[in-house]
Structure formats: C-alpha cells, structure tokens
N, C-alpha and C positions, 0 to 999 in steps of 0.2 A: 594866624600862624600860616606864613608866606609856604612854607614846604612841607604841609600836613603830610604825615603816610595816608594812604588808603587805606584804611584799617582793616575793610573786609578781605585783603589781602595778605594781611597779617593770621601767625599761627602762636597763641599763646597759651603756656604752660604756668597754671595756677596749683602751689601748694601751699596747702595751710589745711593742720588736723583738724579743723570743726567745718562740719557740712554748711553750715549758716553760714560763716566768711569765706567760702569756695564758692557758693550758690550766691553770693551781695557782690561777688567782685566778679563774675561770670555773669551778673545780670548789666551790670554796669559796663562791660565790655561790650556786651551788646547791644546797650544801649550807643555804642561812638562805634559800632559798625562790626566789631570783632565776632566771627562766628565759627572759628577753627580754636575750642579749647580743648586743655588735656589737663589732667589736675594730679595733683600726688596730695599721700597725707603727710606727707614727712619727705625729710631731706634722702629719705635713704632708697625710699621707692619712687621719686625722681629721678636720681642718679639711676636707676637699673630701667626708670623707661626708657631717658635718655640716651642709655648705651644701645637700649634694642633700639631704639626707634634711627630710621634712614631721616624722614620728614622731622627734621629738630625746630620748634619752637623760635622765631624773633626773636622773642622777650621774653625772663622769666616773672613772672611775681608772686615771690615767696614771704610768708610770716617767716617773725623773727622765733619765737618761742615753740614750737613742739618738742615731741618726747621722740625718743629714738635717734635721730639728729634735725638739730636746730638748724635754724635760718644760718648762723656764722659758719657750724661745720658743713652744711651743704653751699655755700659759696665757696668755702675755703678748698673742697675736694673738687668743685667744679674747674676752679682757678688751674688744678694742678692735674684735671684728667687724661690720660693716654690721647685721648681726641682732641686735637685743635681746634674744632669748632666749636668742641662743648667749653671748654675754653676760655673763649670769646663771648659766647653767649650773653647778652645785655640782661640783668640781674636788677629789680625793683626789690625793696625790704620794705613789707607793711609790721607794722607792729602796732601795741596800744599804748604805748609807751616812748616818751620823746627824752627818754634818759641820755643825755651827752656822752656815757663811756657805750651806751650801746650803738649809738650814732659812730661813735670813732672807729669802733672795732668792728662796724658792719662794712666804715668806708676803707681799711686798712684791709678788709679781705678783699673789697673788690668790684662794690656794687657800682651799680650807675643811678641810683638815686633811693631814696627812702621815703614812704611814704608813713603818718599817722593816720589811725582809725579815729576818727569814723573818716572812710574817704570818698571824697566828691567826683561826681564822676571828670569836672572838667581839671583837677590835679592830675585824675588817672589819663586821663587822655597827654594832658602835655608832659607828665613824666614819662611815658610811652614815646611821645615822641622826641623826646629828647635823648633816652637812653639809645634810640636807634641811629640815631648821628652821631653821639657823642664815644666818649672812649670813658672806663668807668672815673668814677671822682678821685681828682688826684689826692691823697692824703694828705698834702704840703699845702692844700689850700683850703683846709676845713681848719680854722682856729679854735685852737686847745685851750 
C-alpha cells in the first residue's frame, strides 16, 4: 500500500460495550502503530465525547449491536450532527454478524466500510486506510 497513513499519527475513537472487544481492537491498533485511543460504550456516550472533545478522532470504529444506541443510530445522528466535522467523520462497523440487511442499512447510514469479527489486524489496518481517502460507501454500489 503505495500511501499507507502513518498510523502513529492517527487519533482513534473505539466503541463497542464489552471491554474484551474494546481492549482486542485497541491491542490491534497498536499493533499497525495507532497509540492516540479514546473508546465509548455505546453510541450515546460517543456522541457527548465527541461534542466535548476539540481533538476529534480520524476514524471511528464502532460495533454494530449495543444497548442504549446501536452502531446504525449512532451513524445515523453522526451523519446529521450540528458539527461538520463530526459529520464527516470516517465510520468503520464491526459486528459478529455478516447479515446482508445489516450490511445495507449500516451502508445507507453512512459508513465507510464494515468489518466481521473475528478481525485481523491486516483488514483493520487497510479498512483504516482506506476510509481515510475514501468518501463513505455509495449505496448504489452495494448489490441488493
């Protein structure tokens, strides 16, 4: 990969409510260099660090399923926040589950790519880099 990021200069923002897949995907990031994380356990306590926080996050990588709000409603209020850069923000979806209607309806809010569990660090790395170039996945090009 001709135009890796520099990952140590990368700030990423990991939510997903079980400590074990926070701490596997936070080990793994630092395994391809990433050392700037910040985690939520849910969609809803992202959204209020994100408002506090000046320093916003690259890239997000959030589970699809918690309680409080899920993976789709925290895309779906990012997509639509008073802030433009939260906004924008590049959106990864890990889930355990490679269900086609939750593949459609993660990429119709907005993501820029999805990943399954169990994930490998060199997936995590080039969906990383690719959400940071890329604009998120058009909906007209994922067949239904």
């Amino acid at each position: 990969m001709a135009d890796k990021p520099d990952f140590a200069l990368l700030r990423v923002m990991v939510i997903d409510d079980e400590s074990f897949m926070r701490n596997l995907i936070i080990r793994i990031l630092s395994e391809v260099g990433v050392t700037d994380v910040s985690t939520a356990r849910d969609g809803a306590e992202a959204l209020e660090t994100l408002s506090d926080e000046s320093a916003l996050p690259n890239v997000i990588i959030c589970d699809l399923e918690m309680p409080e709000m899920n993976g789709f409603e925290f895309v779906r209020n990012l997509r639509k926040h008073d802030r433009l850069a939260l906004r924008n923000l590049p959106v990864l979806i890990v889930t355990g589950h490679a269900d086609p209607q939750d593949v459609y309806a993660a990429v119709d809010a907005g993501i820029h790519g999805y990943l399954v569990k169990p994930i490998s660090r060199h997936t995590l790395e080039s969906r990383i880099a690719m959400a940071l170039t890329s604009e998120p996945i058009d909906p007209n090009s994922v067949p239904r």
